[in-house]
N, C-alpha and C positions, 0 to 999 in steps of 0.2 A: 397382314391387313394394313391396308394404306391411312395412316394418318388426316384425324382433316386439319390439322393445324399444321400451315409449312412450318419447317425450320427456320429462325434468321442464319444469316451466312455465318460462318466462322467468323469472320473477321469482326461483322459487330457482336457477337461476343466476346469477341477478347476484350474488344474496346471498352465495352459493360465492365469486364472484369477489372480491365483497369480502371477505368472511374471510383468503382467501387471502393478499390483498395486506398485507393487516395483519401476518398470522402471516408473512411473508419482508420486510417492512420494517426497513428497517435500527433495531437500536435496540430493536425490540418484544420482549416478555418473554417467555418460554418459562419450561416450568416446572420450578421448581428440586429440584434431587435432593432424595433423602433428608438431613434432618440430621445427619451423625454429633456423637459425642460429642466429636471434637476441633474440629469449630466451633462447638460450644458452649461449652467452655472457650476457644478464641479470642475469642470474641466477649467473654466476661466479662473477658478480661486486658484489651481495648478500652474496655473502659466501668470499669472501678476507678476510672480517674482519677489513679494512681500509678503511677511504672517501676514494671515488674514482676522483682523480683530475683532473683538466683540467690548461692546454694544456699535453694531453700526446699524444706519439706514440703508445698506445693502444686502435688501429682501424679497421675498414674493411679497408683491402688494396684492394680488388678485388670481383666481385662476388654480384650479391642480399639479402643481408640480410635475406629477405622474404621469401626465398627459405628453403622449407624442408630439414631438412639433414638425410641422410642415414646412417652417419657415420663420426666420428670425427677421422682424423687424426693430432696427437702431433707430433711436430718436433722442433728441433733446429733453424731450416734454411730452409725456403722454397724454396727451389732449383729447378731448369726444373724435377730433377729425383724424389725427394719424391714427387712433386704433380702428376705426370704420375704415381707412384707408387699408391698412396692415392687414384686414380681414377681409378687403376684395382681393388683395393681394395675395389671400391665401397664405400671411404670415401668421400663424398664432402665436409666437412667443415676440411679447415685446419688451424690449430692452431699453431703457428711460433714466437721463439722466436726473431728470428733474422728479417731483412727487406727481402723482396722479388724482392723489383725493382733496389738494388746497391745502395743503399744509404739511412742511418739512418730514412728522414722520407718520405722516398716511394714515392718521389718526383718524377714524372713521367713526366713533362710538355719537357725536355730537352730531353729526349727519343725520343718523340711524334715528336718532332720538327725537327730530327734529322733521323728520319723515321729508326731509330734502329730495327734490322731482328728477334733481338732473343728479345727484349720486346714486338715487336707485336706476333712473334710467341708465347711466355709464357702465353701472354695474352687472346690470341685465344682460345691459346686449355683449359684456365681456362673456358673463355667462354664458349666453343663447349661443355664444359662438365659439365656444371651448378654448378662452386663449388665455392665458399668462401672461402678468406682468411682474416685472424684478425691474427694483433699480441696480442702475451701477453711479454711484456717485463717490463717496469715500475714497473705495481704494483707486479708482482713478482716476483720483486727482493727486493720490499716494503714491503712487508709481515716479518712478526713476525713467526719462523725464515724467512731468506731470500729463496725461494722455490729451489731456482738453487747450492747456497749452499749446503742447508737439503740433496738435490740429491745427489750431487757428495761427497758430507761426507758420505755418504751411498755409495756410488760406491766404495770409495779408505778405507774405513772401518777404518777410522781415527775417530769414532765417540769415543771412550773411550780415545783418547789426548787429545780432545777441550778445550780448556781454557775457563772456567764460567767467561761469563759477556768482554771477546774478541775474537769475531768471527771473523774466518780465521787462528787464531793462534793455533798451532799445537804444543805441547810436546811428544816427543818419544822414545822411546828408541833410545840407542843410534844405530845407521847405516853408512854408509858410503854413500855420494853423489850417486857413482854410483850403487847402491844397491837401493839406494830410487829412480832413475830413473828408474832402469831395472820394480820395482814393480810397478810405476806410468806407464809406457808401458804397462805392461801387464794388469791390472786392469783396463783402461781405452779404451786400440786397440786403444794405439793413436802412432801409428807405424812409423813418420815421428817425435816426438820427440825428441827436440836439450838441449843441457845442455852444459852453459858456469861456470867453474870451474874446482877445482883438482877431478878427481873422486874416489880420496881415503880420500879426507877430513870426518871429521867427524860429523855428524848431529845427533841434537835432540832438535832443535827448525826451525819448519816450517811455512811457512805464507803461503794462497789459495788464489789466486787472479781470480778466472776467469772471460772468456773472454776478455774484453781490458776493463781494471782497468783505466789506463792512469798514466803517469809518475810519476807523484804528488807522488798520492797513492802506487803506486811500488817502490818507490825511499824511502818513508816514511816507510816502511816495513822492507826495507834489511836495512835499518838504527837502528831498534832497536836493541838493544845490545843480546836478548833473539832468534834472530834469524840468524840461516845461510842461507838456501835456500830459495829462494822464486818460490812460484810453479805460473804461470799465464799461462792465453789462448794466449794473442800476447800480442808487442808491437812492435813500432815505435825501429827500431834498433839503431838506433842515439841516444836514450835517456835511458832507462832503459839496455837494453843487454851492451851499452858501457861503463854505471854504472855496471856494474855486472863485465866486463871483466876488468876495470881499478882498481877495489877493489880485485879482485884478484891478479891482478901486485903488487899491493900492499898491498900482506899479510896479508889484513881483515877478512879473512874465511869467505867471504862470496861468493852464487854463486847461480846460477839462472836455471830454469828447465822451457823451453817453450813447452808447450805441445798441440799448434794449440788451435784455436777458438772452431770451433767444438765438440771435444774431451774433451776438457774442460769443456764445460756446457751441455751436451748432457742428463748426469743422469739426470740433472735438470728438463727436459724435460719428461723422466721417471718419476720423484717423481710429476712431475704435470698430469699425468693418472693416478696417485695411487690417485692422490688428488679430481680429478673432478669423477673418478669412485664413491666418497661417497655422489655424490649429482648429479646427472644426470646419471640416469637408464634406461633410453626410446633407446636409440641409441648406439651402440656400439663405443670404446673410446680404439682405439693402439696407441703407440709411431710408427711413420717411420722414423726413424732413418738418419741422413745427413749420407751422405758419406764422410770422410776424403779427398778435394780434391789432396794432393799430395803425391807423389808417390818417392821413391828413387831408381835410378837405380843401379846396380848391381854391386859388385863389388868397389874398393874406386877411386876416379876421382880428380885431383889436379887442 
């Protein structure tokens, strides 16, 4: 009696047989789950290259851990617009140097309590749209070099002044204040950019302070003899800028270049997609960039 099912040819069975033996051999790879967001930050505490310490600020601020991700978004600052960005973007896990709730450590009970419109709303749509957020601040700034540093020395192409063995300090040819502002503008699009000093004074010792250094440190800087400018992302105006503008009254040559938070450590943010691109391959990895929030109007205003 004649079959009604043809036979396949020899040959694709063998080939059947050989797949087979592959895929149940001991050892062979089968394919790996979804990546959630907690072995992606596993994998990053892996590669720092430092213990990883505790208590830090580097945590889930928002979002399931658990949860597959699609896509890594880097940022400075997880702001309402880069996470709505990151989530057209189809990135759910975002990665923030800065805090996301207003305050250092993401302390949210005061919000809650207070029944705040725009923390539930931020919160919602993190929710509505399944995505995670972790900062990385501590350890990389901890890291050997400092990651946010490495970046923006890469951004402002200062890397052939470094001084071996004092980072932050900058040797240059020589320039004029306002020459070294107009290029820290430009190389950065930090467009709201303020500078207390003469801007025809003469520079060629720099110090990088970004983001908020705090007074100590800034104050301990424009103090050295080997420097006149000191470049930071903010400060407290009462303490550092009134040191800058009273050592100016007083003939110190020294002067000071605020170039906003943001602006300030934003490569940094950049040079950490350059960084985690060498070791987590499965999911695609952009920088979404904060927005500078201020703007100057038009025209000069008294």
């Amino acid at each position: 009696m004649t079959s009604r099912f043809a036979c396949p040819p020899l040959h694709t069975l063998a080939l059947a047989a050989v797949l087979l033996v592959a895929a149940t051999a001991p050892g062979s790879a089968s394919p790996d789950p979804a990546m959630t967001a907690r072995a992606v930050i596993d994998r990053i505490k892996a590669h720092v290259g430092i213990p990883w310490t505790e208590p830090t600020v580097d945590t889930f601020k928002a979002g399931d851990p658990d949860t597959p991700v699609t896509g890594i978004a880097v940022t400075m600052m997880a702001t309402f617009d880069v996470i709505q960005r990151a989530a057209a973007e189809n990135r759910n896990l975002v990665i923030t140097h800065e805090p996301t709730f207003y305050s250092h450590q993401d302390e949210t009970s005061e919000l809650e309590q207070e029944h705040d419109a725009l923390y539930k709303a931020k919160a919602d749509f993190i929710a509505a749209h399944h995505m995670i957020v972790w900062r990385f601040h501590d350890h990389w700034h901890r890291m050997t070099p400092d990651g946010i540093m490495t970046g923006m020395v890469r951004a402002l192409a200062w890397g052939s002044y470094a001084r071996a063995g004092d980072p932050g300090i900058f040797r240059m040819p020589e320039t004029t204040l306002g020459d070294l502002a107009s290029s820290i503008k430009q190389k950065l699009d930090a467009h709201t950019l303020r500078v207390v000093g003469d801007p025809e004074m003469k520079v060629t010792g720099v110090g990088l302070a970004p983001g908020f250094a705090g007074s100590s440190i800034n104050r301990h800087v424009l103090q050295r003899p080997d420097v006149q400018v000191e470049v930071i992302g903010e400060a407290h105006e009462w303490e550092i800028v009134e040191y800058a503008a009273d050592a100016n009254t007083a003939n110190l040559g020294k002067a000071l270049i605020v170039i906003g938070h943001i602006p300030s450590e934003q490569a940094g943010m950049q040079e950490c997609v350059r960084w985690l691109k060498t070791f987590v391959s499965e999911v695609p990895i952009a920088l979404v960039p904060a927005k500078q929030p201020f703007w100057e109007p038009e025209g000069n205003r008294k």
